[in-house]
C-alpha positions as CSV (number, residue, x, y, z in Angstrom):
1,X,-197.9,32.7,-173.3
2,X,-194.9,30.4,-173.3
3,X,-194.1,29.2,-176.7
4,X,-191.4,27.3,-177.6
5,X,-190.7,27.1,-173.4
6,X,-190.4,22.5,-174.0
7,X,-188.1,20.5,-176.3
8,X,-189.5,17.3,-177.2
9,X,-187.0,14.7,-178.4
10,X,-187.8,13.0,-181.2
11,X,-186.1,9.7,-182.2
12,X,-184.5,8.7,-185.3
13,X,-183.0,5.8,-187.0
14,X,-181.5,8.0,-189.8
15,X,-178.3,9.7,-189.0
16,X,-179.6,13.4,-190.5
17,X,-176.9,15.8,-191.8
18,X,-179.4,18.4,-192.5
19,X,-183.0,18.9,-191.6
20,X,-185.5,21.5,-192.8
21,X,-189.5,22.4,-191.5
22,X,-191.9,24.3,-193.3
23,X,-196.0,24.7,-192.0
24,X,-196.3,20.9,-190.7
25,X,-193.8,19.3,-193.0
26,X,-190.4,18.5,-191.8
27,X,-188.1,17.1,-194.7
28,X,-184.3,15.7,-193.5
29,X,-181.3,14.8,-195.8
30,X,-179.4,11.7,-194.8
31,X,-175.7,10.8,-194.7
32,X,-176.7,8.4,-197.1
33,X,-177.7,11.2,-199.5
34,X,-181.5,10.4,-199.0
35,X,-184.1,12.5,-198.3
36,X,-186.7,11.2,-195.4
37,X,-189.5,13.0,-194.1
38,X,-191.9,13.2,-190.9
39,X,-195.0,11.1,-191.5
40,X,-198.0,11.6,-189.3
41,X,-197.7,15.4,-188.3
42,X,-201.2,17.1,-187.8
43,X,-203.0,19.4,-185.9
44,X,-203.4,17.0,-182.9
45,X,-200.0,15.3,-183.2
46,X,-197.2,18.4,-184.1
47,X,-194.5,15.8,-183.8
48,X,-195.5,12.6,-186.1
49,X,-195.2,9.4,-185.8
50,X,-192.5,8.0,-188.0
51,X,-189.6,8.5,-190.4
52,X,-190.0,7.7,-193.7
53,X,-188.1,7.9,-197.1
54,X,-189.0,10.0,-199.8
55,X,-189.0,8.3,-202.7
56,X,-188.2,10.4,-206.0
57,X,-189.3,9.3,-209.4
58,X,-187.3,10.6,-211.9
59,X,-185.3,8.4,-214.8
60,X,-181.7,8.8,-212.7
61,X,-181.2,8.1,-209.1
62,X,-180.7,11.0,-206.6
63,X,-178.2,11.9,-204.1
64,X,-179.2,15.0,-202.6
65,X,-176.9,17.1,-200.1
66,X,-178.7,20.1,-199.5
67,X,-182.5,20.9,-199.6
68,X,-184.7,23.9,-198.6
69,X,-188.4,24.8,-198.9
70,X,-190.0,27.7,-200.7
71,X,-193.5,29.3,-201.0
72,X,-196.3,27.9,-202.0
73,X,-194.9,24.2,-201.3
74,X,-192.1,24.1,-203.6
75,X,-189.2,21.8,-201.8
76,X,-186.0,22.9,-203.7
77,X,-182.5,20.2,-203.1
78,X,-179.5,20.2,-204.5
79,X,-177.6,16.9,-205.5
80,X,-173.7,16.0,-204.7
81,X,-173.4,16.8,-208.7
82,X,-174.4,20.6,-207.5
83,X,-178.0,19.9,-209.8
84,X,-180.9,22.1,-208.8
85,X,-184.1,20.0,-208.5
86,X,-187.7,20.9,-207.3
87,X,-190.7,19.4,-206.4
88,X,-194.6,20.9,-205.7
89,X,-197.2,20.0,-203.7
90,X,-195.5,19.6,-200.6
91,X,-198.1,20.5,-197.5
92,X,-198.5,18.7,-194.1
93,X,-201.3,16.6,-196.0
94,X,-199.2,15.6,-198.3
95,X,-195.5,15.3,-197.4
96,X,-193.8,13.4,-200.5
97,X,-195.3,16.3,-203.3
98,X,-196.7,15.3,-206.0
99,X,-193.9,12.8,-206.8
100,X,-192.6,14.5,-209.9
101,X,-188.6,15.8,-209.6
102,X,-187.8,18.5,-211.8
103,X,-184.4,19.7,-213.0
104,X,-183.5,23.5,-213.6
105,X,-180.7,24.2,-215.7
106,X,-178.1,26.6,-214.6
107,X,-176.1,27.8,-217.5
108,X,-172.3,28.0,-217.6
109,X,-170.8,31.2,-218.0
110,X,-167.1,31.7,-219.1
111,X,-165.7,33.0,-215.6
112,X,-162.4,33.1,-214.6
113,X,-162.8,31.0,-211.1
114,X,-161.3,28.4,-208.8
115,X,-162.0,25.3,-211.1
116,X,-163.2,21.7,-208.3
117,X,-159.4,20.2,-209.5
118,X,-157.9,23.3,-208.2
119,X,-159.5,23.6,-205.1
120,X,-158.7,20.1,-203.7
121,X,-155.2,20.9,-205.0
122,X,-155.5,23.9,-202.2
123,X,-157.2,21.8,-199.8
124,X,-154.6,18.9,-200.2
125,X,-151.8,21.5,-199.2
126,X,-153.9,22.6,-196.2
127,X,-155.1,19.1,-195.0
128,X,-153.5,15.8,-194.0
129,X,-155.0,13.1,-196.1
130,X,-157.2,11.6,-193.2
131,X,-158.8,14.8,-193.0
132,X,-159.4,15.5,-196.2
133,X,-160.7,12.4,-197.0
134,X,-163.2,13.0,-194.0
135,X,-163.8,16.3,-195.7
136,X,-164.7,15.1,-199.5
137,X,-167.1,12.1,-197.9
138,X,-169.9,14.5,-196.6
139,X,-170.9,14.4,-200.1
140,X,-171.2,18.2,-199.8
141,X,-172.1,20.3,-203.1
142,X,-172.8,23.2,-201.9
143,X,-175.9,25.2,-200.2
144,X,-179.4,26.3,-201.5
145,X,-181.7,28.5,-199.8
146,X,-185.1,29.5,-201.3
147,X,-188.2,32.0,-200.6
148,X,-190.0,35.0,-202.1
149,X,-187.6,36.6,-203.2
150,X,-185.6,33.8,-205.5
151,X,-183.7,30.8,-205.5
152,X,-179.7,30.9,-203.9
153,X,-177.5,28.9,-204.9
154,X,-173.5,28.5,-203.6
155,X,-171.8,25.6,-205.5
156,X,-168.7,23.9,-203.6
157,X,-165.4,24.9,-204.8
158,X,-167.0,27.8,-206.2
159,X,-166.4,31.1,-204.7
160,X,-169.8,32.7,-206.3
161,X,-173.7,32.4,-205.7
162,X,-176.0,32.1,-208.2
163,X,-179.3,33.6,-208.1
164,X,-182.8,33.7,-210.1
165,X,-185.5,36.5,-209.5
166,X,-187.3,35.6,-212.2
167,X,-189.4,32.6,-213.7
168,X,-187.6,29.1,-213.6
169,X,-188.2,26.6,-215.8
170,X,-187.4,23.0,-215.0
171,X,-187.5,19.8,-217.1
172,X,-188.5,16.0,-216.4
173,X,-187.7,13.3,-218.8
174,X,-190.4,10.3,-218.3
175,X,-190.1,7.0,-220.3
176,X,-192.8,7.3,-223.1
177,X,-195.4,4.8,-222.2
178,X,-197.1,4.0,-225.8
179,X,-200.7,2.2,-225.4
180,X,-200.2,-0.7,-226.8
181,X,-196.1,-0.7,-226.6
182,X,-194.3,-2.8,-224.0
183,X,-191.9,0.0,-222.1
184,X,-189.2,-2.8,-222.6
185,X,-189.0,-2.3,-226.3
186,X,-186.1,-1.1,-228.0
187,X,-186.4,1.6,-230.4
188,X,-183.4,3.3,-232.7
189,X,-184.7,6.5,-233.3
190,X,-187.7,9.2,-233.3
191,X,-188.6,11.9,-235.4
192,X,-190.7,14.5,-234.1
193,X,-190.7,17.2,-236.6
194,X,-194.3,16.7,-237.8
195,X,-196.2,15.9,-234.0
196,X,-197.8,19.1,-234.3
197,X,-200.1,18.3,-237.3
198,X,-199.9,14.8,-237.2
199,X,-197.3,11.4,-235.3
200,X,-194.3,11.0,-233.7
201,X,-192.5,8.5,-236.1
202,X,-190.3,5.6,-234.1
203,X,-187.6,2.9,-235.6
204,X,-186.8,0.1,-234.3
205,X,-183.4,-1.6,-234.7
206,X,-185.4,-4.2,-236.8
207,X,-186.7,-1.6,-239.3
208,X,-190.1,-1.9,-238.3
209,X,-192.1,1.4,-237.8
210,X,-194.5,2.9,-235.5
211,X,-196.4,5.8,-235.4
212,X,-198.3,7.3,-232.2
213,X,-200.0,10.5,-231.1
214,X,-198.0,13.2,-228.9
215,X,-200.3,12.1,-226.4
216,X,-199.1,8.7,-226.7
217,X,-202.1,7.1,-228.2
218,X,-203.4,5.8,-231.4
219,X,-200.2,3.8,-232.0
220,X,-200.1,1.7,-235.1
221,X,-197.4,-0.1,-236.9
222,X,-196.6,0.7,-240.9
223,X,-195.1,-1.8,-243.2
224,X,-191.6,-0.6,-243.7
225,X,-190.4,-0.3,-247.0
226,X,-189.5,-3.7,-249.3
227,X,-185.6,-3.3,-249.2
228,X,-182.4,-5.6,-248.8
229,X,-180.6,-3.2,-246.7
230,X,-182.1,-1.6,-243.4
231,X,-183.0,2.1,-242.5
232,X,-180.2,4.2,-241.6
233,X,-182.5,7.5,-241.0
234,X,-186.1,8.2,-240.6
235,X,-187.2,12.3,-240.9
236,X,-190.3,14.0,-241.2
237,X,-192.2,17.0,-242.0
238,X,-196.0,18.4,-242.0
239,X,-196.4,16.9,-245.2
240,X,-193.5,14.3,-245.9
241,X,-191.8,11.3,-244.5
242,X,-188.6,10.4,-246.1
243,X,-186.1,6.8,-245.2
244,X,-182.6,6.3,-246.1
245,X,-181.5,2.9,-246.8
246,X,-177.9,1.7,-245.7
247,X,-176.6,2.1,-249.4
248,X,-178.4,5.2,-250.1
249,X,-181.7,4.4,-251.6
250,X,-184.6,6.9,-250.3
251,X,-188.4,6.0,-250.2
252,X,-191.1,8.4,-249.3
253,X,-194.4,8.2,-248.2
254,X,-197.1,8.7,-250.2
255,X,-200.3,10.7,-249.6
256,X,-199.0,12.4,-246.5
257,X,-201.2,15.3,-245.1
258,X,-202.7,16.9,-242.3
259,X,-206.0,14.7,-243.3
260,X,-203.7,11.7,-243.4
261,X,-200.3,11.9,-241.4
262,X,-199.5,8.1,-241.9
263,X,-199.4,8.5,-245.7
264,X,-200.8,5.5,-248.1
265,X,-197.6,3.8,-249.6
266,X,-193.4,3.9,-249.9
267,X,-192.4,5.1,-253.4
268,X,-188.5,4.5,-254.3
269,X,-187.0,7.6,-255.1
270,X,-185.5,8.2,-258.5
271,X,-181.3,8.7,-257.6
272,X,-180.0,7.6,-260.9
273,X,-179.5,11.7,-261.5
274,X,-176.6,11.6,-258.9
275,X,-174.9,8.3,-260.2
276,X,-172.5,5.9,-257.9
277,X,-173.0,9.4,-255.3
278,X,-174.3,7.3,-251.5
279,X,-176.3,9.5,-249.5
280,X,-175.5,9.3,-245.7
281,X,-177.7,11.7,-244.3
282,X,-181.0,13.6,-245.0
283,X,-183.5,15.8,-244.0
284,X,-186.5,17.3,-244.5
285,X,-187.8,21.3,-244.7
286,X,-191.2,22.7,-245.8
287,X,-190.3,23.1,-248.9
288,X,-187.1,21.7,-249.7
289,X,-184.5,18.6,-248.7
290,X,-181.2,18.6,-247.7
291,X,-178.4,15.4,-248.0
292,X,-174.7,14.8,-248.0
293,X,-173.1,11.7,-249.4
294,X,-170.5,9.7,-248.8
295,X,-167.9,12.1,-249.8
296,X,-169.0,15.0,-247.5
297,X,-170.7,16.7,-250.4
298,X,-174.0,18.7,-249.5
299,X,-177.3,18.4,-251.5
300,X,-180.1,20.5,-252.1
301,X,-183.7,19.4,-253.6
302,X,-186.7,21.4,-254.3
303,X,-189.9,19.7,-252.9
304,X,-190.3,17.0,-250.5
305,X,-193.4,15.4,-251.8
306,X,-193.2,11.8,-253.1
307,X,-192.9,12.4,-257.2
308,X,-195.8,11.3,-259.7
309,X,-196.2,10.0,-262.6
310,X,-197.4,13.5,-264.3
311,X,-194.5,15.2,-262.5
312,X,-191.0,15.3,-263.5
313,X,-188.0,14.2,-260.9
314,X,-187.0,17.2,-259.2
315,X,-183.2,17.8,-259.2
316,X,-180.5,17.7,-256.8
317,X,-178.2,20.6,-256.7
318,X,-174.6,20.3,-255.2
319,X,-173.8,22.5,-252.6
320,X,-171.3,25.4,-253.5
321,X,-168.8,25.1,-250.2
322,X,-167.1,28.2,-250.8
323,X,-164.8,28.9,-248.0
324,X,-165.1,25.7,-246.6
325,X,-164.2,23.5,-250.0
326,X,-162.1,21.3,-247.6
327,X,-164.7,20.2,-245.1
328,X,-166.1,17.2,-245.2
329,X,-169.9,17.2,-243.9
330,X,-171.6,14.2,-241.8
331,X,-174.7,15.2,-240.9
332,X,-177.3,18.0,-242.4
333,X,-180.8,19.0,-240.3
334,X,-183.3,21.4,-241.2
335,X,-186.5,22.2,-239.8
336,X,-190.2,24.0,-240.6
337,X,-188.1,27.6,-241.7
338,X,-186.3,26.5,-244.3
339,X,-184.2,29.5,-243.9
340,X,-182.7,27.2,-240.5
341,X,-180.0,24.7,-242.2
342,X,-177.5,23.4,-239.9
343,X,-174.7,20.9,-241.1
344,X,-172.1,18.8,-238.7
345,X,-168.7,18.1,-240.7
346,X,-165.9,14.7,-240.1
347,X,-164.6,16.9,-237.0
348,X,-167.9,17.6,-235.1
349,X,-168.3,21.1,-236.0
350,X,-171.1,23.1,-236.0
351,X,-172.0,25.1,-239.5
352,X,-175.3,27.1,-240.4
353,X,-175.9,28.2,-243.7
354,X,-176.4,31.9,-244.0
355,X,-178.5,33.6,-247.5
356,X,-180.9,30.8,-247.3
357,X,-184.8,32.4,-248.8
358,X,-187.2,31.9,-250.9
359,X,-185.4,33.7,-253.5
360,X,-182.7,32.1,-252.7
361,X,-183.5,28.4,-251.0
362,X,-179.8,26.9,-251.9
363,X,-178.2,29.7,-249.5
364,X,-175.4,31.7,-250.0
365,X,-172.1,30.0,-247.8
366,X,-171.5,28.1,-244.4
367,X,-170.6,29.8,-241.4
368,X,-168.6,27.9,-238.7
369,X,-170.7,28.0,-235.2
370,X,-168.2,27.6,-232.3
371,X,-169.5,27.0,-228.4
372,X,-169.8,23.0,-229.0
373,X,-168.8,20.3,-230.7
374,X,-171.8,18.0,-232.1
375,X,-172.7,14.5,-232.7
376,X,-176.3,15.3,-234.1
377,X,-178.7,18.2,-234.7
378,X,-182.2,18.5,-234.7
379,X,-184.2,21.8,-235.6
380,X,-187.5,23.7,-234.3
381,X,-189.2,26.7,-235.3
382,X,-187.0,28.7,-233.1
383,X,-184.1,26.7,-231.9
384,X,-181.5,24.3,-233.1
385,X,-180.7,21.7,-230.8
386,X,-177.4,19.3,-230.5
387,X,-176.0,16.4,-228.7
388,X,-172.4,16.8,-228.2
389,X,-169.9,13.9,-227.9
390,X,-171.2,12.9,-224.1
391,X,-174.7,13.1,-224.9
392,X,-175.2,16.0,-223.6
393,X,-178.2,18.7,-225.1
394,X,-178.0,21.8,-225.6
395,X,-180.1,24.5,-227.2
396,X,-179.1,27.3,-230.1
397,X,-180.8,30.5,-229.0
398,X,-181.2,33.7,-231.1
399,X,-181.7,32.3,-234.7
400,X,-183.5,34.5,-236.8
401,X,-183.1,35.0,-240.8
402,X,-181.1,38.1,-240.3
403,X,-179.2,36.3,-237.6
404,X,-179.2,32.5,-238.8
405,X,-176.5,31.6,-236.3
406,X,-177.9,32.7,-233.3
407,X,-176.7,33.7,-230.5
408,X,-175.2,31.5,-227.5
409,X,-175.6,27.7,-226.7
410,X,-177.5,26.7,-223.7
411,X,-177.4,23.3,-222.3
412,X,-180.3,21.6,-221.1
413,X,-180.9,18.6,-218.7
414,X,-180.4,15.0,-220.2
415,X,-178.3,12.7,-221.6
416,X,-179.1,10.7,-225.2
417,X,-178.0,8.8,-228.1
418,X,-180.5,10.6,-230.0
419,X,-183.1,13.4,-229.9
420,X,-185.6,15.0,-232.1
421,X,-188.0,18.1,-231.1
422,X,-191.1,19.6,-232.8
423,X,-191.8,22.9,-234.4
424,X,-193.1,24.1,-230.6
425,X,-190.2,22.8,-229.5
426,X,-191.1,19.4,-227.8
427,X,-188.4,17.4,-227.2
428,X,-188.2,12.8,-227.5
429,X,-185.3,11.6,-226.8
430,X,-184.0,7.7,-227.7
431,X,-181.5,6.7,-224.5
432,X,-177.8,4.3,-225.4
433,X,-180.0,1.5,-223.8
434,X,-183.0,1.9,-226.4
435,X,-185.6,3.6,-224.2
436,X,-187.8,6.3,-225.6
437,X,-188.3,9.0,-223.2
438,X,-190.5,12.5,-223.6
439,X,-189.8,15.9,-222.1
440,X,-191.7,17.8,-219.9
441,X,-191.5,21.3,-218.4
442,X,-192.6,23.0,-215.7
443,X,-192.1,26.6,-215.0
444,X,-192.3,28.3,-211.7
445,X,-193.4,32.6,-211.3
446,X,-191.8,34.7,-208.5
447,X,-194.8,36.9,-206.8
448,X,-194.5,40.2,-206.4
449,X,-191.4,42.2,-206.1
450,X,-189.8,41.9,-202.5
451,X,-187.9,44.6,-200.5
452,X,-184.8,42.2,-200.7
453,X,-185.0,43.0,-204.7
454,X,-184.5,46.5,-204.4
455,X,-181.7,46.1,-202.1
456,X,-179.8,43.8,-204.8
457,X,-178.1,45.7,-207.9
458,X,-180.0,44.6,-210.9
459,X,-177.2,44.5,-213.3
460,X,-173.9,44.5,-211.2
461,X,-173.1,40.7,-211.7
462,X,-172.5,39.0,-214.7
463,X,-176.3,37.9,-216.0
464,X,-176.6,34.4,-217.3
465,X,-179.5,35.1,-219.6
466,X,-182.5,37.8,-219.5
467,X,-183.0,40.6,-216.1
468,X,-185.4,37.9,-214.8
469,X,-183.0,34.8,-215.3
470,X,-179.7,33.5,-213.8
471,X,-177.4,35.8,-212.4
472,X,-173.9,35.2,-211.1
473,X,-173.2,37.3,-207.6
């Protein structure tokens, strides 16, 4: 008859900067940047027992300055880098979640807006250093607030909130435990362009070579090819695995096939067609193979099985560069559609060649892809993914063959030395400290429609992707 008529204090060692309670769970965020939560609470005892910290596994630590709970036991936080995390599984029985932390990518829109240096700029006229020192060390980045009816966000410094309606997709990077592989190996690079049919390829620094199932079973190690000089770059496709040696020499797998993704034997590739020319970078299609040497030339050959001995050498066709007859090209990467040929040049620009079928397969000219610059490219059956200079990922969207250079970069959570994906866009990534880690994604679905939604104008703020996406308010 007389609810909420008695305060009970509860004692704490933590000093708590924020708490939040949701249907027997009560989750706090310390000044510490940690998140703790009430262990104990049932139906017999509504206040627990103890405070306890909630551990997060995830492969970067956490700070967290701002949390909230959802439906269905979604806890969302938000880190002092204004990162938007989630976890499920959060009930009174079980407090922590299911232990997995997953980051949603907010896209960055072009907006004229109150940049972080400029704020503090303001603040430091408005403030006496004392109190703005005070100010900056709540580790504050901003609010979040979740519930039926979408996910808020208001970043600090920014004089916006960001919404999403719709479904939300967020990614978790885990270190790729191999059976059979110590996780303290080093590896040098991965090449995930034929997992669907077949094994993720690895290299290690040594040269040696591994192969292992998407699932990360049935590893083996293959003898690497009989050379003086070591691998410089491993690629791969449904029915081909191609090296590149230091100087330029190329040996492909033999035998390669659904039936057999490991191949039988390295073949040394006939080069003498292209004389004292040193290939620095190849890759490989369906149905054809692209390189550029030394002097920034591109390359073009038809096939990408290992030759025979009733089969004659298939050619390699310079690259007309038309417009572009000054650039100087690193880096080339292909994928299944061999239509999708993107090219990095000396400056870290992004090209895509345009005119590229099966009339056609040497393409027409390269077309200069601003947004980002790019240290390496890697390519899917829809998407064309980069690492620019930081590390960072991010994700070519729109790419079709009457629109080969898509649309708009997205980026996408994680930082590497080196990434590959698969044709269903699965991504591996190779960390700066050697670690091979795998992608995972999670994606949540709004219910129904709320009231609140038809009270919001649907296309009034500047949308960050679909209706059902990002939106800036």
């Amino acid at each position: 008859d007389r609810p909420c008529f008695k305060a009970l204090k509860i004692a704490c060692d933590h000093k708590l900067i924020e708490i939040a309670c949701y249907r027997g769970v009560v989750i706090g965020v310390t000044d510490q940047c940690q998140l703790v939560y009430r262990d104990g609470i049932s139906k017999d005892c509504w206040e627990g027992k103890w405070w306890k910290q909630l551990k997060c596994k995830s492969s970067q630590e956490m700070l967290f300055s701002a949390i909230s709970f959802g439906v269905d036991g979604v806890l969302w936080a938000l880190d002092v880098l204004g990162r938007i995390w989630f976890t499920t599984g959060v009930t009174m029985e079980t407090p922590t979640g299911d232990g997995k932390w997953w980051e949603v990518p907010v896209s960055e829109i072009v907006v004229k807006d109150v940049s972080g240096i400029d704020a503090l700029r303001s603040l430091a006229q408005k403030f006496d250093p004392q109190k703005l020192a005070s100010l900056l060390s709540s580790q504050n980045a901003g609010l979040i607030t979740a519930g039926r009816c979408g996910v808020w966000v208001c970043p600090e410094f920014k004089n916006m909130i960001q919404i999403c309606r719709g479904v939300i997709q967020g990614h978790l990077w885990d270190v790729a435990e191999i059976r059979g592989i110590a996780s303290s190996v080093i590896w040098k690079s991965v090449s995930a362009q034929a997992s669907n049919d077949g094994f993720i390829w690895a290299l290690q620094p040594n040269g040696d070579i591994y192969t292992f199932s998407a699932g990360l079973e049935k590893c083996s190690q293959l003898l690497s090819p009989s050379y003086k000089k070591p691998i410089i770059c491993l690629c791969t496709s449904r029915d081909a695995v191609w090296v590149l040696m230091e100087d330029g020499a190329i040996f492909i797998r033999s035998g390669v096939r659904p039936s057999n993704p490991q191949g039988v034997d390295w073949c040394r590739l006939d080069l003498s067609q292209l004389g004292d020319t040193v290939l620095t970078s190849i890759s490989c299609g369906t149905l054809n193979v692209w390189a550029v040497d030394n002097q920034g030339i591109v390359y073009q050959r038809i096939g990408v099985k290992a030759p025979t001995s009733h089969s004659l050498n298939a050619a390699w066709l310079p690259v007309d560069m038309g417009k572009q007859s000054t650039t100087v090209f690193t880096h080339i990467a292909t994928g299944p559609k061999d239509f999708m040929v993107w090219a990095i040049d000396n400056r870290r620009q992004v090209y895509a060649r345009r005119g590229v079928t099966e009339n056609m397969p040497i393409g027409e000219e390269w077309v200069h892809v601003p947004g980002t610059l790019a240290t390496q490219l890697t390519v899917s059956d829809t998407c064309v993914w980069a690492l620019n200079p930081n590390g960072e990922i991010l994700c070519r969207y729109g790419i079709s063959l009457k629109n080969p250079t898509g649309d708009y970069w997205r980026k996408v959570p994680g930082v590497f030395y080196q990434i590959s994906v698969s044709d269903s866009d699965q991504m591996w990534g190779v960390s700066k400290e050697g670690q091979l880690y795998k992608r995972y994604t999670k994606c949540l679905k709004k219910g129904s429609n709320s009231a609140l939604d038809q009270l919001l104008p649907k296309r009034s703020s500047v949308s960050m992707s679909s209706d059902d996406g990002w939106e800036l308010l």
